[in-house]
Structure formats: C-alpha cells, structure tokens
N, C-alpha and C positions, 0 to 999 in steps of 0.2 A: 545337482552338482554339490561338490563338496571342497569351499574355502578355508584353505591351512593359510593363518596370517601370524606372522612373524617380522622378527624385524631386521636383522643382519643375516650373512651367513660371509666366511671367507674358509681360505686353504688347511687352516688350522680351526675349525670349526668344532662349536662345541657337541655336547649330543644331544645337546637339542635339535639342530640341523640334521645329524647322523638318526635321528629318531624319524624324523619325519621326511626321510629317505625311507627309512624300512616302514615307515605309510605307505606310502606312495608306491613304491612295490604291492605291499599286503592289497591295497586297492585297484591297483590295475589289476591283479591276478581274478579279485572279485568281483570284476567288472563294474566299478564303482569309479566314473568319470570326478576327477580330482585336480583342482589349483592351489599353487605354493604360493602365497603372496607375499613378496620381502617390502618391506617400509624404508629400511635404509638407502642412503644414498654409497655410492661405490665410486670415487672417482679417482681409486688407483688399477683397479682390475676391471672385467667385463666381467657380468653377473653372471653370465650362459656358464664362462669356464670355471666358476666356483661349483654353480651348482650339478654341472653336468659331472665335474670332478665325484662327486660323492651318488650319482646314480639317477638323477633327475633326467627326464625327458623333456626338450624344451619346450614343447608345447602343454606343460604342466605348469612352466612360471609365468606369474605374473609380477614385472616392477610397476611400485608403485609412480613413479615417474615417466615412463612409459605407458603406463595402461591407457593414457590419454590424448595418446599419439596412434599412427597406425605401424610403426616401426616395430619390427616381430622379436623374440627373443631368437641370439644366434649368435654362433661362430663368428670372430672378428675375422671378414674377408678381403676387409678394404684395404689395399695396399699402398708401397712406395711410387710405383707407376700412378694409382688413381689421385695420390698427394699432387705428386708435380704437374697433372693435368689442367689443375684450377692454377698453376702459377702463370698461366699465358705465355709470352717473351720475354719475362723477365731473367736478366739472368745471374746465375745461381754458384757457388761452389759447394760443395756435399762432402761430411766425412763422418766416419761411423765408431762407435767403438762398443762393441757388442750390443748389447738390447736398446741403446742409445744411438739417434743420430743427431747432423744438425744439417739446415740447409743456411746459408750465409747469403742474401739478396746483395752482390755486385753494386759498389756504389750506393749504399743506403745507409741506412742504420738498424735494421732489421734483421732477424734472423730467427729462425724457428729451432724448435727442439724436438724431435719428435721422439717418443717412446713404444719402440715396438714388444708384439707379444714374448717373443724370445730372442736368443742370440745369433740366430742365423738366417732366420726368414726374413720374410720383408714385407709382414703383417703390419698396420698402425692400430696403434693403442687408443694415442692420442697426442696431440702438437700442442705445444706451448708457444706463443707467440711472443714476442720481444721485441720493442720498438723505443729507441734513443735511451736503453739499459733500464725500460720499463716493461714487466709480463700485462700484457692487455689484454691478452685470449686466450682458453683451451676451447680445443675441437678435440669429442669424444666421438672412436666411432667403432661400429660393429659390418655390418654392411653398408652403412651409408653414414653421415654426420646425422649422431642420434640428441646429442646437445654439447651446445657452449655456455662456457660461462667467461664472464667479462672481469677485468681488475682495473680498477686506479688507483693511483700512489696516493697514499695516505700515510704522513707521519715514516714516511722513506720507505711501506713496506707495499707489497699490493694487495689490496685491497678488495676482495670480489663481492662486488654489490648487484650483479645479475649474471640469472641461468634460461639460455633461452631454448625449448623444447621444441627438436622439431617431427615433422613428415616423411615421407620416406623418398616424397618429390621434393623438401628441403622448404618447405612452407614452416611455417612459424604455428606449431597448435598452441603453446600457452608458455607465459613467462614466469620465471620467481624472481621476484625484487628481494635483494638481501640489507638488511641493514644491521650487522653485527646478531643479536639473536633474534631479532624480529624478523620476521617474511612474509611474503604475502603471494596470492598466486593469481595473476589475472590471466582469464579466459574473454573470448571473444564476447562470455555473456553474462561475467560476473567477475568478482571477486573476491579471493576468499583470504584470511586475513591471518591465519597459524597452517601450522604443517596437520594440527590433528583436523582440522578445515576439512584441510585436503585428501588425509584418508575418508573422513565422513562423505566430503563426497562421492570419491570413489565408490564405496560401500552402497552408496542410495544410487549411482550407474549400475550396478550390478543387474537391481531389480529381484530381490531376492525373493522368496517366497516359501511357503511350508514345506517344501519340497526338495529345501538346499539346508546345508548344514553349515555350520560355521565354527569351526577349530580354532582355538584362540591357545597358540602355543607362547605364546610374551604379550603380555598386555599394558608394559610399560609407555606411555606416550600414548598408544591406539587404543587400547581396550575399552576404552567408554565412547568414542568417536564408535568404533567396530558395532558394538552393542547398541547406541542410539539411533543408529540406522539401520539395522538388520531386520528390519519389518517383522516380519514372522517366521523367520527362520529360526531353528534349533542352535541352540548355542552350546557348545561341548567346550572343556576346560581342562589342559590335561597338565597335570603336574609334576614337572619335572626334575625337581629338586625339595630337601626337608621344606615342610611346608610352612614352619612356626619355629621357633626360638628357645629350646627346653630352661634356659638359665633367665627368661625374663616371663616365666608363665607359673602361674599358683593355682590354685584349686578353683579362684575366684575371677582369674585375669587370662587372657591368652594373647602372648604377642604373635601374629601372622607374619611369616616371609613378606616383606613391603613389595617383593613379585608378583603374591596370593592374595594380597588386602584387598585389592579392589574385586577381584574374581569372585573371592566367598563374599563380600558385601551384595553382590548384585545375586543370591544363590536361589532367587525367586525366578530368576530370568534364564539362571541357566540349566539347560537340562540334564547333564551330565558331568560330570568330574571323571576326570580318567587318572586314577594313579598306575605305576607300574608293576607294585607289588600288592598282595593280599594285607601286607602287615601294614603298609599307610593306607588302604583303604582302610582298615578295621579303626586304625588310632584315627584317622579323619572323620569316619564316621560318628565315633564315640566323643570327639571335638567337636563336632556341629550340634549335636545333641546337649553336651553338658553348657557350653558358653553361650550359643546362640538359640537353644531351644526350636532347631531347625534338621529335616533328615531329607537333606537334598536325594538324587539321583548321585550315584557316585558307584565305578565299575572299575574291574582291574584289566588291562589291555597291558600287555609287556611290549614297551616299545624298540623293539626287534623282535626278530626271527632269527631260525637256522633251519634253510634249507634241509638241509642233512646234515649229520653227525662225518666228522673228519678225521680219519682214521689215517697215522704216521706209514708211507710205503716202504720206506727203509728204517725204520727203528726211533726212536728219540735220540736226543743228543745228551751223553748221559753229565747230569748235576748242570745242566742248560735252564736258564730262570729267562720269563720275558716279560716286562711292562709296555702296556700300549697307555698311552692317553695325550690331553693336552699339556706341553710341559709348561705348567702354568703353578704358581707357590702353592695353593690349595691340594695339588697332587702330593705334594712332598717328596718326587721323583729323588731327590738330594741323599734324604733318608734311606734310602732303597740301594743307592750309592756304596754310602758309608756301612749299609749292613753287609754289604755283598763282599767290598773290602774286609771287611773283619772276619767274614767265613771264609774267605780263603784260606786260614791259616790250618782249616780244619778239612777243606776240602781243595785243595790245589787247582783243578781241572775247573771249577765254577766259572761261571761266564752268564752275563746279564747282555743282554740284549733290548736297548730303549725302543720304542717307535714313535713317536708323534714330533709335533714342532710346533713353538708356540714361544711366549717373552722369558723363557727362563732358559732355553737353549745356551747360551754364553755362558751362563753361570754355572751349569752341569759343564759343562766342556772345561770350563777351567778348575771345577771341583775332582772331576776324572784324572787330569791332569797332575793336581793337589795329591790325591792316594796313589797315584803312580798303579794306575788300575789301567789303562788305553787297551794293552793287550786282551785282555778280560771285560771291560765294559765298554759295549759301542752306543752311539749315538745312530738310531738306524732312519731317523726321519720318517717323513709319512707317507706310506706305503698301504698296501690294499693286502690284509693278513689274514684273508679265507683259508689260503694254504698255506700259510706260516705257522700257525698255533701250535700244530699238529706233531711239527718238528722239536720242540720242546717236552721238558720234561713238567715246567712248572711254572706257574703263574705269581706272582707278585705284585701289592697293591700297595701304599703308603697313604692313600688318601682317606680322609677322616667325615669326608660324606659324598654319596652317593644314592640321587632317589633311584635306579635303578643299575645304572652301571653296563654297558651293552659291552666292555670289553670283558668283562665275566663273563656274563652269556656267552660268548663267541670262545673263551679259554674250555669252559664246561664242554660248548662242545666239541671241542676238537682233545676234551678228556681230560686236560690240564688239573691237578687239586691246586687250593689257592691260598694262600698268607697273604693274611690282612686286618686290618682290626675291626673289631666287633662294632659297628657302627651300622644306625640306621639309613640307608634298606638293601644300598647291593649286597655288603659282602655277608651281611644277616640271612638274605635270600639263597645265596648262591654257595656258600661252606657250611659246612655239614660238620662241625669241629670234631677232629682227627677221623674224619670219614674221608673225606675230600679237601684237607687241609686243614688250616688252623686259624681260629678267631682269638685276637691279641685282645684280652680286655683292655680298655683307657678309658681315663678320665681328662676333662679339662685342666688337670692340676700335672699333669704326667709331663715331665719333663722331656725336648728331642733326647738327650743322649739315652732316660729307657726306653724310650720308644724304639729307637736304633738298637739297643740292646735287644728287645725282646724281638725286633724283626731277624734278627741276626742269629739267636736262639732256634727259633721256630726255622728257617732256612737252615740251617746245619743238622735239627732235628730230622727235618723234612729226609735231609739226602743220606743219612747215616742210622737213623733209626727206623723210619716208617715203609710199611708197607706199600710202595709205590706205585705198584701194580692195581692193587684192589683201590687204592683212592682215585686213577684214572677210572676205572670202572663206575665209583661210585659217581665221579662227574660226568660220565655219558648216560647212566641214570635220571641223572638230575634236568641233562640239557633236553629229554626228549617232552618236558612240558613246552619246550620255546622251539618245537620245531611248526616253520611255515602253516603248516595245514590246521595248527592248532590257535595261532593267533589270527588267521583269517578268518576263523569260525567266530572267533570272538566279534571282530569288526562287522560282520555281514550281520551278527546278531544285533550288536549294537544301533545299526545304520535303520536295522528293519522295526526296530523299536519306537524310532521315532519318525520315519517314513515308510 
C-alpha cells in the first residue's frame, strides 16, 4: 500500500492537492492500490466533496479523525426529513433562506440552525444548536452524525471545549478534550495528550511494513510523529515548492524552506526525494553534497500528466491570453491586470481570461473595476480547463515562484507559448525563450510598475510581432515529455525500486 499524508485540502486548493490528484490517477492506472491521508480538521465543508471535487475516489481518503471510527468517507446523504425525526413531539416552526435554515422549538428557548450543502436541496451539513442565546452543539454529518462538538460561554463568547467522535450506530469511538491550544484524545484504552499523539498513532494502526510506502507531501505538525512510527516502511519526500532561500545562503551556510528543514534533516531515513523538475533535482543534489556531505536518493517525477495533447476544434480566439491559478498575493494575478490594460492600447480586441478563486478574488474585482477593463478581463472562477486551454491563443503567468507549475504543463499542452518571468523551476522548465514565449528576467530589487511593464511588452510583442504559429508548435513539443504514459513509467520504476 501506498500512504500520501498531507494536511488540508479545500475548493480553492493548492497544487499540492492538485498534484496528488494526478498521483492518485498515475497509480490507479499502474495498478498500485493508494491512500490520501488529510490531518486537518474541516468543520465548514465535508471532506468527500473537496476531494472528490479535484478527482479523488472515495475510497482512497483517509480523515484523520475518522480513521478511528467505523464511518466511511461519503456524500452528505442525510437529510431535513432524517433531522426532524430525532425531534420526537416536539413542536417546531421552520423557515429557510437559501443554504441556511432554522428550526424554532414552540415554547422554549431553543432553536437550531442548520446549514445545508446548497441552496435548494435539502441535504444537512451541519446543526448548530442554541439554547437561552447560548451555541452548546454542532452535529456534523455525512450519512449519519459523524461528530459533535460541544461550547460553553466563556467571557460572552462560546467556547468549544469538546469533540465527540462517533460510529455509524452513534456509539461514542473517542473524544477530544479542548482547552484553547491544548488537547487531548481519550480512547477506550488510553490517552493521548497533542494532536501529533494522534497522527502517531494512527500511523502505528496502520501496521505498516516493507512493503508499503509512505509519501510525506507537508510535514508540518506530522512529519516526525509520520516518520517515528513508520516501522520499516520506505519513506519518499516530494518537493513541492523552492526548497531553500537564495538571499540568506553563502558558499558556507544554506537556509532550507522551514517546509524542507525537517525532511532533509531526517535524509538518512528517507529514501527518496521527488522533485518535479531535472533542474531542482540537479541544484538539490549538488546542495546535499556541498552543505551536508550527504547524496541521498533524490528523482524527478513531474507532478502531473497529460493524457493527450489538445488540439483547438474551431480555431483560437485571436489576441485571447488566460491565467489559471490560486488568486492568492504570491500569484500577482493584479500584475497581469494592469499589463493586459496597458496593451490594449496597442491591441484592441485583447481579452484575459482569470480562472481560479482564492482571498484575493475582491481585490481583482475591484482592481478590474479601477482600469475600467470588465468588458475585456473576466473573473472565470474555478472550473475544470481540460478543454479550455485549447481555445486560447496564450498563456500568462505573474507569479515569481513556482517548484513545478501543473497550469503550464496543461497551457503547453493544449499548445499555449507562455510570458512569464525567468524564475526557478516552472516557467525555467516550460518556456523556451522566444520559442514558446518569453522569459522576463527580474530581480529582487525590480520594481511592480517594471515588472508590469515588461509583462506588458512582452504581451504586445507576443500578438504583433511573433510567430505564433511555430511557438504553439514548439509547446506541443515540449508537453509530449508530460504525457500520462510517461510519467507512469516513471512511478512504477520508482515504486519497484524500493519494493
């Protein structure tokens, strides 16, 4: 078996999530039986519909809260009928107002809130309980009440000081006592006294053995709980952003990513490192060597694939640019804005096209607003853009790191050339400077407005001087390293190497 443990994932997910989606494919295809292990706790959404959203099978995840019950991962089934079932004779008034209801208990002081999956079914989320203008319960559920958690008023506000996990017949498996950042987890037959306790045990349920592999994609919080209990299992490391710090490392010193610190500390224990590019395995390589006098295992695995190369059925949309990613500051989606605005002066018809959603969505919207661009730049939200790519002429990137970048891979292959700046390792990997677009140099010292400038440049170049035709070309070239059959090869080699 093989254990991917990680620690969040949600609707706007990073790519690290989106990476180990196109795992999880790559290994079902290579018949290579695989679990997703999340650590976070989720008590706005059901876990099922995050991850099933981005391509998970449910019988691939494991919550870590769950694993210790016999409640299966699944579709929230439980409804508004099975709610008022447990209400007895009591009786009730009900009123709704889209994803939200309430039930009002006649004659009490009581009254529920419940939050359904969307605006017009009549799925529960999860009930918030309210008694004399105090929250004392939530009830979360998927097919059955999967856990509560309890509040008292403290200091006027509620206070939740336990979560109680159940069965699928509503028995009680184990509790979490909360007391502000302390917790603790009592079982029938112990208990355990922190949250990394609690992955550790997990990890020693497993029973793992030579035979199973262990994927350690965040190892913030778990990685050493993960590792002290992994018997003899193979431990693989995969790295999914710069690894190290270039402005605080010298010939004599090397600061590590504080993601990466504990991972290369333990590089005796682990058996493989997976970068996504040849060029950070090389500089990793040649950093384990020079700092640490060490030359772990360390392999390149691109984390995605492309099925096939996607080829436009009716044409491009001509001087059409599109960014996908999380709209998150580090993108600098903003940038990409303000360039698009300024080349319209030179190219009329231009038109950007955003995709993702994330905490900077408000701020684009009102910045859109600002250049009086709405007609020309949309906000397209997060969508599934297999067949989108394709319909464009060009790809556009603002962001100033990238350890691999899977919405480049996916532009490449649907033929897209790409502007973006010369930065370590997607857009290094994936542009081909005026083959397939353009690599902006920068520095730390580079001011936004020439940044904005030179994106702005390089886009006006793109649609009025270059040969647009042979730079699609040169990127369906490029994408046929990252088609399916070739990263599967890689995995099955990988897996067979150490079982």
């Amino acid at each position: 078996m093989i254990y991917n443990f990680n620690l969040g994932i949600g609707w706007a997910s990073s790519g690290v999530e989106y990476a180990q989606a196109y795992r999880a494919k790559a290994l079902r295809r290579i018949g290579r039986e695989a679990k997703f292990i999340f650590t976070d706790m989720f008590p706005r959404d059901n876990i099922q519909h995050m991850t099933a959203n981005i391509g998970f099978e449910d019988s691939e995840i494991i919550w870590l809260y769950t694993f210790f019950t016999d409640c299966k991962t699944a579709p929230v089934s439980y409804t508004l009928g099975d709610l008022q079932k447990t209400f007895g004779n009591k009786n009730f008034t009900f009123s709704r107002d889209g994803a939200k209801a309430k039930y009002t208990f006649t004659d009490t002081n009581i009254y529920y809130t419940v939050y359904l999956v969307d605006d017009t079914g009549d799925l529960v989320h999860r009930v918030e309980m309210v008694a004399g203008g105090c929250l004392i319960r939530k009830d979360y559920f998927t097919y059955c009440r999967i856990y509560s958690e309890y509040y008292g008023p403290l200091d006027k506000q509620a206070h939740l000081y336990q979560r109680r996990f159940f069965n699928e017949d509503g028995t009680t498996a184990y509790e979490e006592i909360i007391d502000g950042d302390v917790v603790m987890y009592q079982f029938p037959d112990r208990l355990l006294c922190s949250k990394e306790e609690l992955v550790g045990y997990m990890v020693s349920c497993l029973g793992l053995t030579e035979k199973d592999i262990v994927i350690v994609d965040r190892t913030t919080g778990i990685g050493q709980s993960i590792m002290q209990n992994a018997g003899s299992a193979h431990i693989v490391m995969p790295i999914h952003a710069d690894h190290f710090s270039e402005g605080s490392t010298n010939e004599d010193y090397i600061l590590w990513n504080n993601y990466y610190e504990y991972a290369f500390s333990q590089h005796n224990r682990v058996d493989f490192y997976i970068t996504a590019t040849d060029a950070q395995k090389d500089l990793l390589k040649e950093q384990f060597e020079h700092y640490i006098g060490a030359a772990p295992g360390i392999v390149t695995i691109p984390v995605g694939s492309l099925d096939q190369l996607k080829y436009p059925q009716n044409g491009r949309t001509p001087h059409s640019l599109i960014t996908a990613s999380r709209l998150a500051g580090e993108k600098h989606v903003d940038w990409i804005i303000e360039a698009v605005a300024a080349a319209k002066e030179r190219i009329p018809d231009i038109t950007l096209d955003i995709y993702g959603k994330g905490g900077e969505e408000q701020r684009l919207t009102e910045l859109i607003d600002q250049y009086g661009c709405r007609d020309y730049v949309r906000l397209r939200g997060q969508q599934n853009l297999t067949e989108v790519y394709k319909n464009y002429e060009a790809y556009v990137s603002g962001s100033t790191s990238e350890g691999f970048g899977l919405t480049l891979m996916e532009a490449v292959g649907s033929g897209l050339p790409i502007i973006g700046f010369d930065v370590r390792y997607g857009n290094q990997n994936f542009i081909d400077d005026n083959e397939n677009g353009y690599k902006i140099a920068v520095n730390s010292k580079m001011e936004k407005r020439e940044r904005v400038e030179q994106l702005t440049a390089c886009i006006i170049r793109l649609f009025t001087e270059a040969d647009i035709e042979n730079m699609h070309l040169h990127s369906y070239e490029k994408a046929q390293n990252y088609l399916t059959v070739e990263v599967e090869k890689r995995w099955a080699d990988l897996i067979d190497q150490m079982i």
